[in-house]
N, C-alpha and C positions, 0 to 999 in steps of 0.2 A: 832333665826330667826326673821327679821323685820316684820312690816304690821300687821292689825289689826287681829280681832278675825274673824273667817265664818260668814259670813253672817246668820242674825237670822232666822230659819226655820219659822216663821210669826210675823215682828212687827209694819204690819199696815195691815188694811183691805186690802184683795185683789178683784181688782174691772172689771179687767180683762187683759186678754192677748196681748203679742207681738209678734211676729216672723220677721225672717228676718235676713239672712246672711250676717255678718259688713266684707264686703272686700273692700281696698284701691280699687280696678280698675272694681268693677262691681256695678249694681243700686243696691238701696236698696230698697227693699221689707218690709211697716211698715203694719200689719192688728192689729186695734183696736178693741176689743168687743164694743158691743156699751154702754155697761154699765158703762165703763169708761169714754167715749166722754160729752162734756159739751152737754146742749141742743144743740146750736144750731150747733154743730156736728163738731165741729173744736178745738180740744186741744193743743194749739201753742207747747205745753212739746212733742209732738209725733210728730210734724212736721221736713221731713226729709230732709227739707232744712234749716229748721234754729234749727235741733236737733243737744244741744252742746256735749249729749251724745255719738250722732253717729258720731262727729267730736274726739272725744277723743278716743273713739273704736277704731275709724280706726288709728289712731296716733301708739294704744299699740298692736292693731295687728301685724302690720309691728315690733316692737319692739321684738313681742313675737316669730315670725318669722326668725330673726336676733336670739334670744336666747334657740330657737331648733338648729338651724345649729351649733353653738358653742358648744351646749351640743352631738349633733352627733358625732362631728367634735372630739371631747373631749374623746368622745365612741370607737371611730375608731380610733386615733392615739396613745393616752397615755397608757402604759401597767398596766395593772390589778395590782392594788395593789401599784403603784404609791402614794407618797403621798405630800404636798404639806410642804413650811417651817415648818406649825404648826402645821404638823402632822396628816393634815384633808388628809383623803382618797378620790381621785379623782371620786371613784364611787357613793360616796355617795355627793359630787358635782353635778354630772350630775342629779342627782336623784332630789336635789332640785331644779336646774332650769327646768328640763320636769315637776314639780311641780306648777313650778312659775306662778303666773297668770292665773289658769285655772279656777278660777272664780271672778270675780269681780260686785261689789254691788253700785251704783250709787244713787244720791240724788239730783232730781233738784227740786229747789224751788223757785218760781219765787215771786216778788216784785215791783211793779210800774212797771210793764212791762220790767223788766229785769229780766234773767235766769240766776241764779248761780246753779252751777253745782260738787258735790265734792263724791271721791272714798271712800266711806264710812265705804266698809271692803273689803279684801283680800286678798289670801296667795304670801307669796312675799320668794324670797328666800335670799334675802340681798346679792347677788354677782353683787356688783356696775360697774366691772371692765369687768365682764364676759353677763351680763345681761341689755338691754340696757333698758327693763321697767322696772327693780329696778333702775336703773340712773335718767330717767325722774321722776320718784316716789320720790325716797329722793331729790331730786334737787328741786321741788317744794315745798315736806313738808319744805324742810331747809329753802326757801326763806318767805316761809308764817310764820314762829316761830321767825326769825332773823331781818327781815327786821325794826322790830320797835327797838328794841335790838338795830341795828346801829344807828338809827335815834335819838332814844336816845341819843347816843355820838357825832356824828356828829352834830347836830344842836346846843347845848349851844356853842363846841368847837366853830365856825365857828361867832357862834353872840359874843365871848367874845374876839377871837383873829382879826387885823384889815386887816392883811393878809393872813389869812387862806385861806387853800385850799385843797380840794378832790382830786387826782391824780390815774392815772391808769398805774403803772410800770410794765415793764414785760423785766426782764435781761434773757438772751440765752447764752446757750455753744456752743464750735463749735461741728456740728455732727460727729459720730462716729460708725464704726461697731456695735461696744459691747454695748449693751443698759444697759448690768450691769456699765460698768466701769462709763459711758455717767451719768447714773442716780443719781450715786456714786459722780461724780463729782460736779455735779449742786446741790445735797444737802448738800456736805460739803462747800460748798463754798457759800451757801446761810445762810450756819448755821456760818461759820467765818464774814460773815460782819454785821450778828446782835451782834454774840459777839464784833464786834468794836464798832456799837453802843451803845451798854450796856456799855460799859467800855468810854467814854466818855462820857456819859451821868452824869454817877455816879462818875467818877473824877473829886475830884478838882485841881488836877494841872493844871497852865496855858501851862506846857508843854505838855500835853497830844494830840494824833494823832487826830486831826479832821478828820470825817467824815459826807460828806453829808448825809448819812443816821440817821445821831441823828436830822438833820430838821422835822423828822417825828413823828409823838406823837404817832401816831399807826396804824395798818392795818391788815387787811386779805388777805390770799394767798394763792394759790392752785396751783399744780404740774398740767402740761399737757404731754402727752407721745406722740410722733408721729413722724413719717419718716418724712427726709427733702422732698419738692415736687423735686426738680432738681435729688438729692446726692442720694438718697433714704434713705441714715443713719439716722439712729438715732437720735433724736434731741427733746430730753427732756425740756422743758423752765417752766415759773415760768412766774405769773401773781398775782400783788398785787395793791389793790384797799389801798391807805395809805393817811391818815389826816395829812394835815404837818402844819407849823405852817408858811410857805410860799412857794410859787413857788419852785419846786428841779432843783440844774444847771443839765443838762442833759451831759454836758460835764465833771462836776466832776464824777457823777456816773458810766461814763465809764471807766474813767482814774482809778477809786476806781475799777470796776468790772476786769481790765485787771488785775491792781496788785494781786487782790486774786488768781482769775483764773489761770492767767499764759497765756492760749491759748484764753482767750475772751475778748472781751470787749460792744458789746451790750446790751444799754438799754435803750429801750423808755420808753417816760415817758409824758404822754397825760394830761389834764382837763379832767374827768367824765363829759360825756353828760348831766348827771343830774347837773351839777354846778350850773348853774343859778338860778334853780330851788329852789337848797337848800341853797343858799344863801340869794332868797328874801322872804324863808317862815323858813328859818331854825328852829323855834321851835312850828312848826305844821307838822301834820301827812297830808298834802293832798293827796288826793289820786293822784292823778297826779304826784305830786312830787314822790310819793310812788313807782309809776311803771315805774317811771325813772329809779331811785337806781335801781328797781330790774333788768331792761334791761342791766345796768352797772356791775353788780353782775354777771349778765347771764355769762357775759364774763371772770369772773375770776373763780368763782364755774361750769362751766361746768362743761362736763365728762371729766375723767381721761384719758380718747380715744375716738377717733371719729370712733364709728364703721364702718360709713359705709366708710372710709378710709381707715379702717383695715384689711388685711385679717384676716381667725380664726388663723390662725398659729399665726402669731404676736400678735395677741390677748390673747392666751395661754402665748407664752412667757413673754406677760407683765406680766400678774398676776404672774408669777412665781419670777419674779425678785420686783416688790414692795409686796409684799405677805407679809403683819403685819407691812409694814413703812407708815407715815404719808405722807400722801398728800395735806391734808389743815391744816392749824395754823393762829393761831392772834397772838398781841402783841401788847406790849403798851398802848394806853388807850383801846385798842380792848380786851387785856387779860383777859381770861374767856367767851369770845361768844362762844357758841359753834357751831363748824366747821363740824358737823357731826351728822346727826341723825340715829338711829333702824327703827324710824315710817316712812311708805311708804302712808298713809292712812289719808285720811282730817279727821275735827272733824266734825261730823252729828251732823245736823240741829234738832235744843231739840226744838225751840219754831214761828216754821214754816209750813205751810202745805208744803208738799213736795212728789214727786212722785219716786219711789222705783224702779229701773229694773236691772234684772242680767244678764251679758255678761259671757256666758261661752263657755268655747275652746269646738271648735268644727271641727273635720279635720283641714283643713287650717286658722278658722277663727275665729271670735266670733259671736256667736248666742244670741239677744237680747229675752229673753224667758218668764221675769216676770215684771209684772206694779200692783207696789200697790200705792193708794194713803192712805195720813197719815194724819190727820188735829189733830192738839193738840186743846184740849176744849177751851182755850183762844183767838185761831188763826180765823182768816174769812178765812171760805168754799171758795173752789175753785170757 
């Protein structure tokens, strides 16, 4: 099971109270003791307009929302004793998502007048596919672990080669009833044209079958599952963010995607919005640049499903059909990043004064219930 440990029963003075039900479509109600309010009686960390707290709450309520109806939904159509490819029991599924999220422990710390804000502990039940605040959860811990990891390779790549480029491909099959057969297809046929790259890569014959895809030194890619909007079928695709060592003809890629396929041939294949950026700083971290990538990423690491496109039924069925196959991978200079984390939960702030409050389910919502503040001996007083 992902996400961190419960929340510590006391580890920083507690200075006083919160209340206030976190609902996406009603006001919020914040009461502070006054023992925690600064003198002159205004604590920017408590305020419910520019609280990033109550902006996140409200984000994972609605998620957690979406992730009762599934577990109902899971309750009331799948028969008892059900169990899934790997042998997990459908009951004890629903039992971790009504689990999931019923309490959560926050850390804002502010610095030159900026509030950072990270979920410091919580119980999470790791069903990425069924659970749409374990998705937003690993999706962000992934991005905040990774993002240097890429930059890493991307930036010397880019300043050593005099053509280099960042690229965002994303090949499609033609939709289909069967989301097994659909799914089946786009992964063997995604896994045939690395094997051609491989095998021209590492051949020396001049006879050997070129393919555009050995222009690529390496990338990360992630499966998406979803109905066509017109067909309503089926229509699995693939999105890969790939360092190449020039511009890809977009026209080979097709011609190369219909011969695997058989029935496709789409494939776009864009610049990364972040280009320019990490071309004129390629071996520095700016943060600017930094949150380019990750906007760029956004769109290849998304969710495996867009829930709220989904109904619960096809939501079920997806997990039944990718249930223990890979949905993200690397390669090439990327090999070895990992495409996947357990942790749902930031790393807590060791050498910062920072303010402490737990969001716990409550009926429909989250109820903001505890505020401690915490000053490490080194740190300046709030």
């Amino acid at each position: 099971m992902g996400g961190g440990p419960e929340p510590p029963a006391s580890s920083a003075m507690r200075t006083g109270t919160e209340t206030g039900q976190i609902a996406a479509a009603t006001p919020l109600l914040i009461h502070v003791h006054k023992a925690s309010a600064p003198s002159d009686g205004h604590n920017p960390l408590l305020d419910p307009t520019t609280d990033t707290v109550v902006k996140r709450v409200n984000r994972y309520a609605k998620a957690r929302r979406r992730a009762l109806q599934m577990a109902s939904w899971i309750a009331d159509n799948v028969p008892a004793g059900s169990r899934l490819a790997g042998g997990r029991d459908v009951r004890s599924i629903v039992q971790d998502i009504e689990g999931c999220g019923n309490l959560l422990e926050f850390q804002d710390a502010t610095a030159e007048g900026d509030t950072e804000t990270r979920l410091s502990a919580g119980k999470f039940c790791g069903k990425f596919r069924l659970d749409p605040l374990c998705a937003i959860r690993r999706q962000a811990r992934w991005l905040r672990e990774t993002l240097p990891k890429l930059m890493g390779v991307i930036g010397p790549y880019l300043a050593s080669e005099p053509y280099a480029t960042v690229q965002l491909m994303t090949p499609t099959i033609k939709s289909g009833r069967s989301l097994h057969r659909r799914f089946a297809h786009l992964t063997r046929s995604w896994r045939a044209w690395q094997l051609d790259r491989r095998r021209f890569i590492s051949s020396k014959s001049p006879r050997a079958q070129y393919t555009e895809l050995s222009r690529v030194a390496g990338g990360v890619f992630a499966i998406e599952i979803k109905r066509g909007s017109g067909s309503k079928q089926w229509h699995p695709h693939l999105h890969a963010v790939v360092l190449c060592e020039a511009p890809l003809d977009q026209e080979r890629l097709q011609s190369e995607w219909r011969r695997i396929t058989r029935d496709s041939f789409m494939v776009d294949v864009r610049d990364l919005y972040s280009l320019g950026g990490l071309r004129s700083m390629p071996d520095t971290a700016d943060e600017a640049v930094m949150m380019s990538l990750a906007d760029d990423l956004q769109e290849v690491v998304k969710y495996a499903v867009k829930f709220g496109d989904m109904t619960l039924r096809d939501n079920w069925l997806v997990e039944r059909v990718v249930f223990g196959r890979r949905l993200r991978g690397s390669f090439g200079n990327f090999h070895g990043i990992p495409m996947d984390t357990d942790q749902c939960c930031d790393d807590v702030f060791e050498d910062r004064p920072y303010i402490t409050r737990v969001a716990e389910w409550v009926g429909d919502s989250y109820e903001l219930s505890t505020v401690e503040q915490f000053q490490p001996d080194e740190a300046a007083p709030f």
